[in-house]
C-alpha positions as CSV (number, residue, x, y, z in Angstrom):
1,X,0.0,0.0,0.0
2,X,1.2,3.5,-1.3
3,X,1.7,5.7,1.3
4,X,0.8,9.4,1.2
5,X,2.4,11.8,3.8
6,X,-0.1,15.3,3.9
7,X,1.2,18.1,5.7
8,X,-1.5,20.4,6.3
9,X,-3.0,22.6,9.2
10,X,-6.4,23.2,7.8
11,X,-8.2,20.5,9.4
12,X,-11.2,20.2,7.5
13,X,-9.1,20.2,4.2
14,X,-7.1,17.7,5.1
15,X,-10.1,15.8,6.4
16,X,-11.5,15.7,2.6
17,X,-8.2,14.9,1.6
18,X,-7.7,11.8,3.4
19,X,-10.7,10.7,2.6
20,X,-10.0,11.1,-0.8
21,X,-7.0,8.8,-0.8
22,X,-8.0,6.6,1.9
23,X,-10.9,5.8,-0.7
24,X,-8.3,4.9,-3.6
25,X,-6.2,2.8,-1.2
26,X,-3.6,4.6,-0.3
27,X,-2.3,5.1,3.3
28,X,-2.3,7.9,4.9
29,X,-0.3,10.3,7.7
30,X,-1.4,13.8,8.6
31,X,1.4,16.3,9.9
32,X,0.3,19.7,10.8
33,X,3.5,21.4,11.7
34,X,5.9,22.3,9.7
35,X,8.9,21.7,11.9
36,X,8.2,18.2,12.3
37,X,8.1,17.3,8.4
38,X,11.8,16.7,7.6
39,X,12.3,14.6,10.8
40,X,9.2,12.8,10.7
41,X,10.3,11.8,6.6
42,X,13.6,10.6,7.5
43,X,12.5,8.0,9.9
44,X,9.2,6.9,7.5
45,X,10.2,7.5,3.9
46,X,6.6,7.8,2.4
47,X,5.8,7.4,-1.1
48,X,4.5,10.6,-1.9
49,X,4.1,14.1,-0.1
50,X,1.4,16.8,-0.5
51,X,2.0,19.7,1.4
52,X,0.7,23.4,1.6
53,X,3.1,26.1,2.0
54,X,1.6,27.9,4.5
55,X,2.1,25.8,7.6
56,X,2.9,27.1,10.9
57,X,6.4,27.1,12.7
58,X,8.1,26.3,9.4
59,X,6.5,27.3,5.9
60,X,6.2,24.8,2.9
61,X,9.2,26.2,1.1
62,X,12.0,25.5,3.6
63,X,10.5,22.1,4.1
64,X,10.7,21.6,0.3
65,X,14.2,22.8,0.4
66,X,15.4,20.8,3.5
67,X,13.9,17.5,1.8
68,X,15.4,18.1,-1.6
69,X,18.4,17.9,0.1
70,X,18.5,14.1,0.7
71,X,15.3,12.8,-0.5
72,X,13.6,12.6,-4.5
73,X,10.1,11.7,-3.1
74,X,7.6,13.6,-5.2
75,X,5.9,16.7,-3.8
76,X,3.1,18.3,-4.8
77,X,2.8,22.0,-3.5
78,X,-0.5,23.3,-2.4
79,X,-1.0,27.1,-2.0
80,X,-3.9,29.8,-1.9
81,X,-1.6,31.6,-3.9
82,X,-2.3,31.8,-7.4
83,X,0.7,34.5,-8.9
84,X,2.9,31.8,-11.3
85,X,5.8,33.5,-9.5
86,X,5.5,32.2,-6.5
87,X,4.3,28.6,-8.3
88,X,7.5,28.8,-10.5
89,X,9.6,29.5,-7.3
90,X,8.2,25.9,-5.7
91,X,9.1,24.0,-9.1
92,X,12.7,25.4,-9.5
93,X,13.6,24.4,-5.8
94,X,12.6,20.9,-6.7
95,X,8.5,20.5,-6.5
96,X,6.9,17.6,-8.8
97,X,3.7,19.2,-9.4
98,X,1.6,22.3,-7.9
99,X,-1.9,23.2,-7.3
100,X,-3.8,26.0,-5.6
101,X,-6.5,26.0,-3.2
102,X,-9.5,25.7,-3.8
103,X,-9.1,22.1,-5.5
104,X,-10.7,19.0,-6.6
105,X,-9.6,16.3,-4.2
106,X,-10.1,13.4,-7.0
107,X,-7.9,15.7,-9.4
108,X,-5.5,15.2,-6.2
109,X,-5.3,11.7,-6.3
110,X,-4.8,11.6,-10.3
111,X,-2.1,14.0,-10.1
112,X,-0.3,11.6,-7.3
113,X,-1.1,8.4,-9.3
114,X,0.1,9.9,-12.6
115,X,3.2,11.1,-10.9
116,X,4.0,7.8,-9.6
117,X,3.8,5.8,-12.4
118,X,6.1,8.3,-14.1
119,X,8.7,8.0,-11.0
120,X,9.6,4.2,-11.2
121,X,6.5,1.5,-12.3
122,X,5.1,1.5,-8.6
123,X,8.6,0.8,-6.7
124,X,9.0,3.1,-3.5
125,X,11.1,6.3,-4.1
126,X,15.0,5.8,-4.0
127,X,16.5,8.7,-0.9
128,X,19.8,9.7,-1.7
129,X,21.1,9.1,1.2
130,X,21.2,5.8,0.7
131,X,23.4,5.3,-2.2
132,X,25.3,9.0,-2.3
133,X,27.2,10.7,0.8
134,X,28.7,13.9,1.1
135,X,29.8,14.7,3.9
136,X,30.9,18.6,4.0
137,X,33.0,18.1,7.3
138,X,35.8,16.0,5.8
139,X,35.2,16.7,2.3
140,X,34.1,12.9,1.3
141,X,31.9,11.4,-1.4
142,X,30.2,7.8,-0.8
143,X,28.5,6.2,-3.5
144,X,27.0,2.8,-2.4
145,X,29.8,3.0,0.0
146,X,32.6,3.6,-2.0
147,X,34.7,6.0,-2.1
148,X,34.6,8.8,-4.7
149,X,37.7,10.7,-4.7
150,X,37.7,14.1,-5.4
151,X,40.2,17.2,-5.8
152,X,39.2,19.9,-3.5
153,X,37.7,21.7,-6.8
154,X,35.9,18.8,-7.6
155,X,34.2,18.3,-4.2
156,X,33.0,21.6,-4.2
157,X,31.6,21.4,-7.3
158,X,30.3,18.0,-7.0
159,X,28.4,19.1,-3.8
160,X,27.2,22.6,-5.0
161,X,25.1,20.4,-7.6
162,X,24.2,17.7,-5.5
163,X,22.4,19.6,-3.0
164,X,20.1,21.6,-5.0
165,X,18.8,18.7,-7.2
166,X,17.4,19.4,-10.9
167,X,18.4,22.4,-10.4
168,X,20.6,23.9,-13.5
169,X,23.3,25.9,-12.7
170,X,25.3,27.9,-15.6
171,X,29.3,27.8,-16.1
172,X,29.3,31.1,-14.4
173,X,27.7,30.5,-11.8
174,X,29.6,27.8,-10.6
175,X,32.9,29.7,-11.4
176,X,31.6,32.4,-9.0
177,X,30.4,29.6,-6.3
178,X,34.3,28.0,-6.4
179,X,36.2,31.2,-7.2
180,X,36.8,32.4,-3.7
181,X,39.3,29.3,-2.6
182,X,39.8,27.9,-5.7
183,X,41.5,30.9,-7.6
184,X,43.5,28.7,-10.4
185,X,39.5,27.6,-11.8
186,X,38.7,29.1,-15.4
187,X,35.5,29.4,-16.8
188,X,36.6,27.1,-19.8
189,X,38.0,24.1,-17.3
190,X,34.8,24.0,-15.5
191,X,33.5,21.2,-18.3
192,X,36.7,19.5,-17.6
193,X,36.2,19.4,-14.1
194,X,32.7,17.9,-14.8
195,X,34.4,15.0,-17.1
196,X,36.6,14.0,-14.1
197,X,34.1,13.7,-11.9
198,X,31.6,11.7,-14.6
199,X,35.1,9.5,-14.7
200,X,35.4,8.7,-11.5
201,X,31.6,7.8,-11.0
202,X,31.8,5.5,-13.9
203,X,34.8,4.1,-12.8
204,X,32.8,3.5,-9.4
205,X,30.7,1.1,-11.3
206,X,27.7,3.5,-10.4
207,X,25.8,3.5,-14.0
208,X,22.9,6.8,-13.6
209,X,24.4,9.6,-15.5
210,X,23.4,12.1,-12.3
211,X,25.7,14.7,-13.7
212,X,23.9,15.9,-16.3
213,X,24.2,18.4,-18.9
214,X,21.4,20.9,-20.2
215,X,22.6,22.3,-23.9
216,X,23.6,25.8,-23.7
217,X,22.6,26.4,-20.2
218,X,25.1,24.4,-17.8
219,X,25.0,21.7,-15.2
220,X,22.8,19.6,-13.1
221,X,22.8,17.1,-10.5
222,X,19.9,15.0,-12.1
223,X,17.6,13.3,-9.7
224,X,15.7,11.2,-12.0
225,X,18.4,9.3,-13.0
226,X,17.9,7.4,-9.4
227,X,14.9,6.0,-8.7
């Protein structure tokens, strides 16, 4: 049984809502705080997560954010807020889908089946942190417990993609990010710093192409290539 994590502190909507999914066979957990989200997904790992942005203690967005960081389980923003900025904003940090209140709750469900028969026919979201480690403190990569090694440069970069998933980040951008204690990088070695490291994965036996490329626009650490 699929199970649905919904982090919302409307009661009454988040009555419908489970009864919405509770009637399509899914199971269910209600979370109304936002502080206890990250925590609570850690020790549970559920399939799929709807969750508003307004929450109290801790908003949607920094949930999003602090998830993305080790966990691919799809999200599905909900929000009163209707300006495509502030949807736009959810999507780039790393949302699967978004919808805004007031909303069908059979649409809902659709939207959650649909996005996980897209994520990997019906098997339970891969987290990251159980095939990749980076650990910032000793400078360390871990892929299915082996060990990645990486110049200083290459660590950096490696982790500046890694923890923002999906999203793209352009040449100069990551010159700027490693410039300040890196001072021999040039914009034009940057794509052969991103070889290396594609090297060493492969060499690593580890066969998703997570550093991905995105023509004329720069770099990603690609999240759909686990899971």
């Amino acid at each position: 049984m699929q199970h649905v994590l919904i982090v919302e502190d409307d009661a009454d909507i988040a009555h419908q809502v489970i009864l919405f999914f509770k009637a399509s066979g899914f199971k269910t957990t209600h979370i109304m705080d936002g502080a206890s989200v990250v925590a609570w997904i850690k020790l549970n790992k559920p399939d799929t997560i709807i969750m508003d942005v307004m929450l109290p203690n801790q908003d949607g967005v920094e949930c999003l954010k602090q998830i993305r960081q080790f966990s691919m389980v799809p999200i599905i923003m909900v929000t009163a807020k209707v300006a495509e900025a502030d949807r736009l904003r959810g999507l780039e940090l790393g949302a699967d889908d978004y919808v805004c209140k007031p909303f069908s709750g059979a649409e809902l469900v659709m939207r959650v089946k649909a996005i996980l028969r897209r994520c990997s026919a019906h098997e339970s979201p891969v987290y990251m942190e159980e095939l990749i480690e980076v650990n910032t403190d000793d400078l360390t990569v871990r892929i299915k417990g082996q060990q990645l090694i990486l110049t200083k440069v290459e660590f950096d970069l490696f982790s500046l993609l890694y923890h923002a998933p999906n999203r793209v980040f352009s040449r100069q951008y990551i010159l700027e990010h490693l410039q300040p204690s890196n001072f021999d990088i040039a914009d034009r070695v940057i794509d052969s710093h991103i070889k290396n490291i594609r090297k060493k994965i492969k060499h690593l036996n580890f066969s998703p192409k997570i550093v991905g490329s995105v023509y004329g626009a720069g770099y990603r650490f690609d999240k759909q290539q686990i899971g």
